[in-house]
C-alpha positions as CSV (number, residue, x, y, z in Angstrom):
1,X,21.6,-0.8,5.7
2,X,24.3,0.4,8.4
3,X,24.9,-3.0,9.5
4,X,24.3,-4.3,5.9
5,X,27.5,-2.8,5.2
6,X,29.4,-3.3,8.0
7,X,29.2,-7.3,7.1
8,X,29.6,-6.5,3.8
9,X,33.2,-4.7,4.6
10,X,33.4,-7.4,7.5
11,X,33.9,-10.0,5.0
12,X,35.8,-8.4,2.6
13,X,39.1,-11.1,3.4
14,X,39.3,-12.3,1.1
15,X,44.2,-16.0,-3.7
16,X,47.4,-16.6,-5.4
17,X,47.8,-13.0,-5.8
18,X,48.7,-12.5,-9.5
19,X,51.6,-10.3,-10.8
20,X,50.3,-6.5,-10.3
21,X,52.4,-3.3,-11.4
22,X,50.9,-0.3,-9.3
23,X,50.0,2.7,-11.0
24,X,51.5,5.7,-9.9
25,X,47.7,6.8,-7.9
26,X,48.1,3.8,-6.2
27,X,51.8,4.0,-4.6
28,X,50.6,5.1,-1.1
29,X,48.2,3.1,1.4
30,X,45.2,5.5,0.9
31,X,45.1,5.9,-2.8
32,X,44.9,2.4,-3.1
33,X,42.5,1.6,-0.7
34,X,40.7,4.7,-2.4
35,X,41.2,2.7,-6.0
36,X,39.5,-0.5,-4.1
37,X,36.4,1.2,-2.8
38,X,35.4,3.0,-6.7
39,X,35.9,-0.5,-7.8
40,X,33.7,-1.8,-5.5
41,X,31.4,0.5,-5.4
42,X,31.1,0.4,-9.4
43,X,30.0,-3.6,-8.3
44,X,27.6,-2.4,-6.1
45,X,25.5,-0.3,-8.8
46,X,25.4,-2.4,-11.1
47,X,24.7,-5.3,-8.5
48,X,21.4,-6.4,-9.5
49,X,21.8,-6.1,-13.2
50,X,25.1,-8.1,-12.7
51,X,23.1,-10.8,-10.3
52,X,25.1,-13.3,-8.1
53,X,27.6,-14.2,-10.6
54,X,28.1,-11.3,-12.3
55,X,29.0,-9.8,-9.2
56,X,31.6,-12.4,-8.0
57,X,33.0,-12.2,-11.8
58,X,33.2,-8.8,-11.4
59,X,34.8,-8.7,-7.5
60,X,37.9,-11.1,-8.5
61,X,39.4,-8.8,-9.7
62,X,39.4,-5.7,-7.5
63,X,39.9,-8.2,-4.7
64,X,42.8,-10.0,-6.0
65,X,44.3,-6.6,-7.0
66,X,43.7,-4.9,-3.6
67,X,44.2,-7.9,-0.7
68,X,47.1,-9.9,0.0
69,X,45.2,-13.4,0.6
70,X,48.0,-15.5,0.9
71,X,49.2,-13.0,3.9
72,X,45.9,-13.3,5.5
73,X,44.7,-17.0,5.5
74,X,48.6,-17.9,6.8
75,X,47.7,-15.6,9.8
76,X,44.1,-16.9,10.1
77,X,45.0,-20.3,10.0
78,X,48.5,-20.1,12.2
79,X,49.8,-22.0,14.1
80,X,48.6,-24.8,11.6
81,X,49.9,-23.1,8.1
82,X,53.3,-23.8,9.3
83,X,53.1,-27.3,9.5
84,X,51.1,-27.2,6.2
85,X,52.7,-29.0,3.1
86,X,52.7,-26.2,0.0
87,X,49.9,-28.5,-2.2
88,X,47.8,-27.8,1.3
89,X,48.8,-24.0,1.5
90,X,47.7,-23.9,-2.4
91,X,44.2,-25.6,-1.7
92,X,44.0,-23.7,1.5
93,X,44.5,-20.3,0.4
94,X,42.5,-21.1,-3.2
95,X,39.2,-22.0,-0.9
96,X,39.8,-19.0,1.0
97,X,39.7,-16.7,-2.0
98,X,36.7,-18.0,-3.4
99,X,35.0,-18.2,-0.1
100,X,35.7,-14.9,0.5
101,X,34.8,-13.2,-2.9
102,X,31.4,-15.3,-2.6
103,X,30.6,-13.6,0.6
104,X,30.9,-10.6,-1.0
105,X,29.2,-11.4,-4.3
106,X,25.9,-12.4,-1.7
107,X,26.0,-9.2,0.1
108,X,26.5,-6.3,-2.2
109,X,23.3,-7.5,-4.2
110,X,21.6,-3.7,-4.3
111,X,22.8,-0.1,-4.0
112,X,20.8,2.4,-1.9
113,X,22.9,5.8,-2.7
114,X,26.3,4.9,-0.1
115,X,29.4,6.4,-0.6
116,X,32.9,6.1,0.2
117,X,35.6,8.2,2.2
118,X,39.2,8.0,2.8
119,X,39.4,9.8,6.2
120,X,43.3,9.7,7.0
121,X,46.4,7.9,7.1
122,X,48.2,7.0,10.3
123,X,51.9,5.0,10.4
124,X,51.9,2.9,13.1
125,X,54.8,1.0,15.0
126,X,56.0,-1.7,12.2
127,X,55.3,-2.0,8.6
128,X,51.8,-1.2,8.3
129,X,49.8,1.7,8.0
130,X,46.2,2.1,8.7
131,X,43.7,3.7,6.7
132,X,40.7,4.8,8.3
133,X,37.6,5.2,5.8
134,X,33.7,5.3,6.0
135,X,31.0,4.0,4.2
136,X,28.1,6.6,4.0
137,X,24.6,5.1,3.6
138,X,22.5,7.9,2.1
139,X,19.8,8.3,5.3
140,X,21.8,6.7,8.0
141,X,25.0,7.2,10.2
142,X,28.6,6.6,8.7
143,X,29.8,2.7,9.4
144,X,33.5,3.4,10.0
145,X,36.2,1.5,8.5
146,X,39.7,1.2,9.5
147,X,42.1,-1.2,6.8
148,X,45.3,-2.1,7.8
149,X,47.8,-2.5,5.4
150,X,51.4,-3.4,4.9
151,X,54.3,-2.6,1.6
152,X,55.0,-5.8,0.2
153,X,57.5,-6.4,-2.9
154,X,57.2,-2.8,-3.6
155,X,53.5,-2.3,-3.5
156,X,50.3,-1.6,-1.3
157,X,48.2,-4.6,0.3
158,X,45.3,-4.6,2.4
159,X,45.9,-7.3,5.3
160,X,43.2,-6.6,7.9
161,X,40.0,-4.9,7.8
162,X,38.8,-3.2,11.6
163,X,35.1,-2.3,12.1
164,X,34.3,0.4,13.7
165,X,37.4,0.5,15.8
166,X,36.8,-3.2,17.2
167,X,38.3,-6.6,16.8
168,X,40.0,-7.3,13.7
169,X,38.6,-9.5,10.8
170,X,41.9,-11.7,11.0
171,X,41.1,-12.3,14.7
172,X,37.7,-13.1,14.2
173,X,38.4,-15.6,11.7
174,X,41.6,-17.0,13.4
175,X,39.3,-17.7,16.3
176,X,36.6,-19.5,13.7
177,X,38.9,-21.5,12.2
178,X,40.8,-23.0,15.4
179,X,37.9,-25.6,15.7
180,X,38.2,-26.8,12.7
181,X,42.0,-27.0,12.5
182,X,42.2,-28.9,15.9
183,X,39.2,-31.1,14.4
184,X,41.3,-31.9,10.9
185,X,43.8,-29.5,9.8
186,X,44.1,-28.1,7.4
187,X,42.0,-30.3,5.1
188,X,39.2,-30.1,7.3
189,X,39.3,-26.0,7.0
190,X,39.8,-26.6,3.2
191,X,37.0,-28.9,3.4
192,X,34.6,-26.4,5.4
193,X,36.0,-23.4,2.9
194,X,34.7,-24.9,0.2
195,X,31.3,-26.2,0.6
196,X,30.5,-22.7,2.4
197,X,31.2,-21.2,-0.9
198,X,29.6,-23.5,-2.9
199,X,26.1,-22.6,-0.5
200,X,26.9,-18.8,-1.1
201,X,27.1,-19.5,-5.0
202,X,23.8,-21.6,-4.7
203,X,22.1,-18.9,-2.8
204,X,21.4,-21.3,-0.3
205,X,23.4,-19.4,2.8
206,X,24.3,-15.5,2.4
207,X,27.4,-14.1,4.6
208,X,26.8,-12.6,7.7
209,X,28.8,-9.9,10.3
210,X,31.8,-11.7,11.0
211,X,32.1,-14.2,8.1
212,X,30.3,-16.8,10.2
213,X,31.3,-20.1,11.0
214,X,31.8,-22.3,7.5
């Protein structure tokens, strides 16, 4: 279950990010990441009543809501987004939203008693701030969780998720995508985006630590 959730979290990257007002509990880093794990972990009890697609319904969302996508696929995908026209950065960031949400959607399929805790803030050098959580399975040791997120147009975004003090999400998946951006560009990741969502959707493939290679 431990590393259950740790890919579960791991793939949490997850978008035209839609116009969002924050509420006054969510005008700090922690309260917000604190609004997205009761969010997610109302999916996760309801996750097999919802079933696949009632969870990914359910995750857009709290995801759109919670992570700046457009801010994380431009880094994954660098130096290539650059050069991208903006009908490519549309597609590019569009297949990397649903990709991402149906990762999710496949891994939080039960609910086994885990909780979630906001542990601290901590201002680093720049605009970010890290928030440092952990998911408690109900027989098993805390994963821990560190999201790093930056103030953008007046608001709260996660950026970055960090397992258990590790390698970042971003990195993992710059690294990934690389290949297939030297292969084809950005089409080609667009391309590999898509079809490994429509597998996750299918139930043919389910998301693994990492993301894994689409």
């Amino acid at each position: 279950m431990k590393t259950k959730m740790a890919a579960a979290a791991a793939v949490l990257l997850l978008v035209l990010v839609p116009p969002f007002i924050a509420s006054a509990a969510e005008k700090t880093a922690g309260t917000m990441v604190r609004s997205f794990q009761e969010g997610l972990g109302g999916v996760m009890q309801n996750a097999k009543q919802l079933g696949l697609k009632g969870r990914y319904d359910a995750l857009v969302p709290i995801i759109e809501r919670s992570f700046h996508l457009p801010v994380m696929i431009s880094s994954a995908s660098r130096p290539y987004w650059r050069a991208a026209s903006d009908d490519q950065r549309g597609r590019l960031i569009a297949a990397f939203r649903r990709m991402s949400i149906s990762a999710v959607a496949t891994l939080f399929d039960d609910y086994d008693g885990e909780t979630f805790k906001v542990v601290r803030e901590r201002d680093i050098e720049g605009p970010t701030v890290l928030v440092d959580t952990q998911i408690v399975p109900r027989d098993d040791e805390p994963v821990d969780l560190t999201y790093v997120t930056a103030q953008i147009k007046d608001r709260w975004w996660i950026i970055d998720i960090i397992i258990g003090g590790g390698i970042s999400e971003i990195a993992v998946r710059r690294s990934e995508y690389l290949a297939l951006l030297k292969e084809g560009g950005p089409e080609r990741l667009i391309l590999a985006l898509e079809g490994q969502a429509d597998r996750l959707l299918a139930g043919a493939e389910k998301a693994v630590i990492g993301g894994g290679k689409p």
